[in-house]
C-alpha positions in Angstrom: 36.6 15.7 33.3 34.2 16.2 30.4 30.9 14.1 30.7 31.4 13.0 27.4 34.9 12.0 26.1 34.3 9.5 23.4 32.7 12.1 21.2 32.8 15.3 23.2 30.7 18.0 23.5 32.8 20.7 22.0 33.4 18.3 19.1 30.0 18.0 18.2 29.8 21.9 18.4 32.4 22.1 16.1 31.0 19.9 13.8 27.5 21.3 14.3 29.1 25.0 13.6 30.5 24.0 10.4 27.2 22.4 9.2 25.4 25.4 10.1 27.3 28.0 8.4 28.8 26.4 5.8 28.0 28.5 3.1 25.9 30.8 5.2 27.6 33.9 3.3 30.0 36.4 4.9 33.4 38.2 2.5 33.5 41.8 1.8 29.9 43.7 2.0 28.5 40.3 2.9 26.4 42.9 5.4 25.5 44.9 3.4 23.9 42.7 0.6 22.3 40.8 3.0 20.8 44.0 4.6 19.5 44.7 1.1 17.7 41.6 0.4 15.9 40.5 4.0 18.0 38.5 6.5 17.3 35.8 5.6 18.0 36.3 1.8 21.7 34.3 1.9 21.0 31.8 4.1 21.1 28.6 2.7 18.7 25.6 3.0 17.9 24.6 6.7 19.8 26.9 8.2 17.5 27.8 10.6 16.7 24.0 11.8 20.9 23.6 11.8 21.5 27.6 13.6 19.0 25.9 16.4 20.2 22.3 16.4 23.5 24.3 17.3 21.9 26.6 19.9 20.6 22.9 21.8 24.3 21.9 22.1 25.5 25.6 23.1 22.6 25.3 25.8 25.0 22.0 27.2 27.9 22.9 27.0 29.3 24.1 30.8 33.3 25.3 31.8 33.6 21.1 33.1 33.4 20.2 29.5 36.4 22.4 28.6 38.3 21.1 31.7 38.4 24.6 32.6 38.0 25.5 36.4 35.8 28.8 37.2 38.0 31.5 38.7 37.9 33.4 41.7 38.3 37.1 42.1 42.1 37.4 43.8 42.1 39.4 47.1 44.3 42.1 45.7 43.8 44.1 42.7 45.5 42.8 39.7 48.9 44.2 38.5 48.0 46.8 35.2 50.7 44.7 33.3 48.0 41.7 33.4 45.4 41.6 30.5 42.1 42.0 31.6 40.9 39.6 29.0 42.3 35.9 27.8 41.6 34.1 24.5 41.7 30.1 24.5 41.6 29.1 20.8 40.4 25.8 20.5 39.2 25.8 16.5 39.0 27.4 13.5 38.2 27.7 9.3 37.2 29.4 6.9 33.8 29.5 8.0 33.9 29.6 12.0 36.4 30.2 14.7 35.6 28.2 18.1 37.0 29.5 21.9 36.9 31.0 25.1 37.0 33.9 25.9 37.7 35.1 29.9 37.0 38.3 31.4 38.5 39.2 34.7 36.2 40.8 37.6 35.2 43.9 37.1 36.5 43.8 33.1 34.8 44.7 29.9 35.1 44.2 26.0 33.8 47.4 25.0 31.3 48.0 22.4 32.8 46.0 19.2 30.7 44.9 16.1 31.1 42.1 13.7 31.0 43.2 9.9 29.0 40.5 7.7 29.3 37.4 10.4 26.9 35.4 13.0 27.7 35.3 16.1 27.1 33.2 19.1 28.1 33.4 23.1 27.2 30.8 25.6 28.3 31.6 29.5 30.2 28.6 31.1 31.0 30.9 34.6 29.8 33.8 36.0 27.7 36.6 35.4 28.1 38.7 32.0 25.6 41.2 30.8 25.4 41.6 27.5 24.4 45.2 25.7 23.1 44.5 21.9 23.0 47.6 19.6 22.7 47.7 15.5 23.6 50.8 13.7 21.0 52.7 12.0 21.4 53.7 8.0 20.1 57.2 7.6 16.9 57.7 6.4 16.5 61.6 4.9 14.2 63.7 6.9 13.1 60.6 9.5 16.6 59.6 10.7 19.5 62.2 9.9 23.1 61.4 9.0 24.2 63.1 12.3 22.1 65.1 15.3 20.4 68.6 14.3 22.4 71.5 15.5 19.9 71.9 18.5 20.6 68.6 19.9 22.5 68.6 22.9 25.2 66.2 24.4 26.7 66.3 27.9 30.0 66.9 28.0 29.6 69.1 24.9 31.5 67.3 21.6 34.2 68.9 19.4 33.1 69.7 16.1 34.9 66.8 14.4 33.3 64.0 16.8 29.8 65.6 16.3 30.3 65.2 12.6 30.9 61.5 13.0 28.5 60.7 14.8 25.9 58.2 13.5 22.6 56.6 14.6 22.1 53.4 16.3 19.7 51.5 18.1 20.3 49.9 21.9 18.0 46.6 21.5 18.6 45.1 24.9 21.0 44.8 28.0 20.5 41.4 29.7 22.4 39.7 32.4 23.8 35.5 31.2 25.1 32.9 33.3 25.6 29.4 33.0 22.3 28.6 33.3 21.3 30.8 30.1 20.9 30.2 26.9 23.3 31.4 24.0 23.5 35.0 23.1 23.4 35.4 19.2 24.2 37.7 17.0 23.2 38.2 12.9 24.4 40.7 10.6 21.2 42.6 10.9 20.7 42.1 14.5 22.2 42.6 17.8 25.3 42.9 15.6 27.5 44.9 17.8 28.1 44.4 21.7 29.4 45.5 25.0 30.5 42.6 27.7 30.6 43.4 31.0 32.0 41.0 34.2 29.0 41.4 36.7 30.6 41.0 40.6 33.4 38.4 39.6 35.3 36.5 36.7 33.6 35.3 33.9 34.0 33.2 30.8 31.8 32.1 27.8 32.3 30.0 24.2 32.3 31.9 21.3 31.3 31.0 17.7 32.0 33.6 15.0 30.9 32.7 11.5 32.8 33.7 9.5 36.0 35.2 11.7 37.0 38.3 11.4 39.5 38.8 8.0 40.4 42.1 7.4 41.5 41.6 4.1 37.6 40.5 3.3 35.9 43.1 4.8 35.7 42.0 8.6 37.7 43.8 10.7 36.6 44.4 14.0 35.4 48.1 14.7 35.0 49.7 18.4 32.4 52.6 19.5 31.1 55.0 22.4 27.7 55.5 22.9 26.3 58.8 23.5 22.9 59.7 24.4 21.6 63.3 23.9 20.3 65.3 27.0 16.9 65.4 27.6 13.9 67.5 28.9 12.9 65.9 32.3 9.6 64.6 31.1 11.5 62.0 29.2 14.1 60.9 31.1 12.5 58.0 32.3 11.0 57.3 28.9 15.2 57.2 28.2 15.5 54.2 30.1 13.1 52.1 27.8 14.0 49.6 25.6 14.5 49.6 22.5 15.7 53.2 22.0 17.9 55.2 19.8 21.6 56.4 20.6 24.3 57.9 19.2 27.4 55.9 17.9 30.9 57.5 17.7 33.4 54.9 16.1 36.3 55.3 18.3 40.5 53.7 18.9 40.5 50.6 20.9 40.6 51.4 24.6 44.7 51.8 25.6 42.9 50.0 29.0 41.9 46.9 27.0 43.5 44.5 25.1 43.8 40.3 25.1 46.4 37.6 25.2 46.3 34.0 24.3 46.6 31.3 26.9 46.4 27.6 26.6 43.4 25.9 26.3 43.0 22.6 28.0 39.9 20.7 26.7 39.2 18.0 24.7 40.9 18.3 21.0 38.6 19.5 18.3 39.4 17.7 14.9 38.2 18.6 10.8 
C-alpha cells in the first residue's frame, strides 16, 4: 500500500509538477527561442527552487507508492505479439503529463528527443541506463552541416543517408535504479535519450512538461547514432565522454512500439 494515503506522494508530485512548469514555456519553436536567448531565458520566477523542490519528491517516490509490484523476467521468451513496452497514464494538462512507463528485460526505447519540453525520469524497479545526447547546430568551418567527404563510416552509408546526417553530442550513459536520483532532461540539455532494461524488467515515473502536441511543434522524433571510423591511436580516446556523433533521424523501429495498461495507484486529482 502507499506509505502515504491521506495526501499521497504521486499527488503531491502532481501538484508540485504543475507549480513548476506552469508557465515554464514550451508551443511551437519553444526550443529554439529558448536556445537563442540562454536556458534559462523563459523560465519563470523560482523555477529553479520549484524544478528542485520537485526533484526531492521524485527522489521518494518508489514502485510501493504506485501499488505497482516489480516484475520478474518470465522463464520463456516473450511471444513477438506482446509489446515490449507498457504506458500507465496516471495524469495529465496542458502543461505536464504524469506515468509509468515499463520496459520488459532486455527491451529498449530507442534514441527519441523531446522538441521544446523538460523532462524528468525517476526509476521505481530495476536497472535502466540512460544515454543523453543533444544535437549540435552547425557552425561554418568548426562544425559542418554533414561529415567531409573523407570521413568514413562502417558499413558504408548510401548517398541519401550521408546527406542527412547531422552532428550531435553523446553527454553521458549512466546506469539508474531505485535508489538514484531523477534523470532530467531541458530543452538545451540531455534532450534526447536512449533507455535500455539492464539484466531484467524495469520501470520509472515520467514527467514531460509540456507533452508532446504535434499540432504545436512537439512531436516525438527517433534517430541512429553513427560514429565515424577511426585511426587506432584514437580509438580509446572514442570511448570518452563527452564526444561528438553523428545523428541520422530515422522511422520508429517496426520492433518497438507501446500499449496502455491500467494503472493502479492512488488517484491524481486538478
Amino acid at each position: 500500500m502507499p506509505r502515504d494515503n491521506m495526501a499521497s506522494l504521486i499527488q503531491r508530485i502532481a501538484r508540485q509538477a504543475r507549480l513548476t512548469f506552469r508557465g515554464s514555456g514550451g508551443g511551437r519553436g519553444a526550443s529554439d527561442r529558448s536556445a537563442a536567448s540562454g536556458p534559462e531565458a523563459q523560465m519563470p520566477p523560482g523555477f529553479a527552487d520549484k524544478l528542485n523542490e520537485l526533484k526531492r519528491l521524485l527522489t521518494q517516490v518508489r514502485a510501493e507508492d504506485l501499488n505497482i509490484a516489480p516484475r520478474k523476467a518470465p522463464l520463456q521468451p516473450l511471444p513477438p505479439s506482446l509489446p515490449p513496452v507498457t504506458y500507465m497514464h496516471i495524469y495529465e494538462t496542458d502543461g505536464f503529463s504524469l506515468g509509468v512507463f515499463l520496459l520488459k528485460s532486455g527491451t529498449s526505447i530507442p534514441l527519441h528527443d523531446h522538441p521544446g519540453m523538460h523532462g524528468m525520469l525517476k526509476v521505481l524497479y530495476g536497472t535502466l541506463r540512460i544515454s543523453c545526447m543533444d544535437k549540435l547546430e552547425a557552425d561554418g568551418a568548426h562544425r559542418p552541416r554533414g561529415p567531409p567527404p573523407e570521413q568514413q563510416f562502417e558499413p558504408p552509408l548510401p548517398a541519401r543517408e550521408r546527406a542527412a546526417l547531422r552532428p550531435g553530442v553523446l553527454r553521458s550513459r549512466a546506469e539508474y535504479t531505485e535508489a538514484s536520483g531523477p534523470c532530467v532532461l531541458t530543452p538545451q540539455r540531455d534532450n534526447l535519450h536512449q533507455i535500455d532494461a539492464v539484466d531484467g524488467p524495469a520501470a520509472f515515473l515520467d514527467i514531460l512538461a509540456p507533452p508532446y502536441d504535434p499540432d504545436d511543434g512537439r512531436d516525438c522524433h527517433y534517430y541512429r547514432v553513427l560514429e565515424p571510423v577511426r585511426p587506432p591511436r584514437k580509438e580509446a580516446a572514442s570511448c570518452e565522454l563527452p564526444r561528438e556523433v553523428w545523428l541520422l533521424e530515422t522511422p520508429q523501429s517496426d520492433d518497438f512500439w507501446c500499449e496502455g495498461e491500467p494503472y493502479p495507484g492512488p488517484k491524481v486529482s486538478a
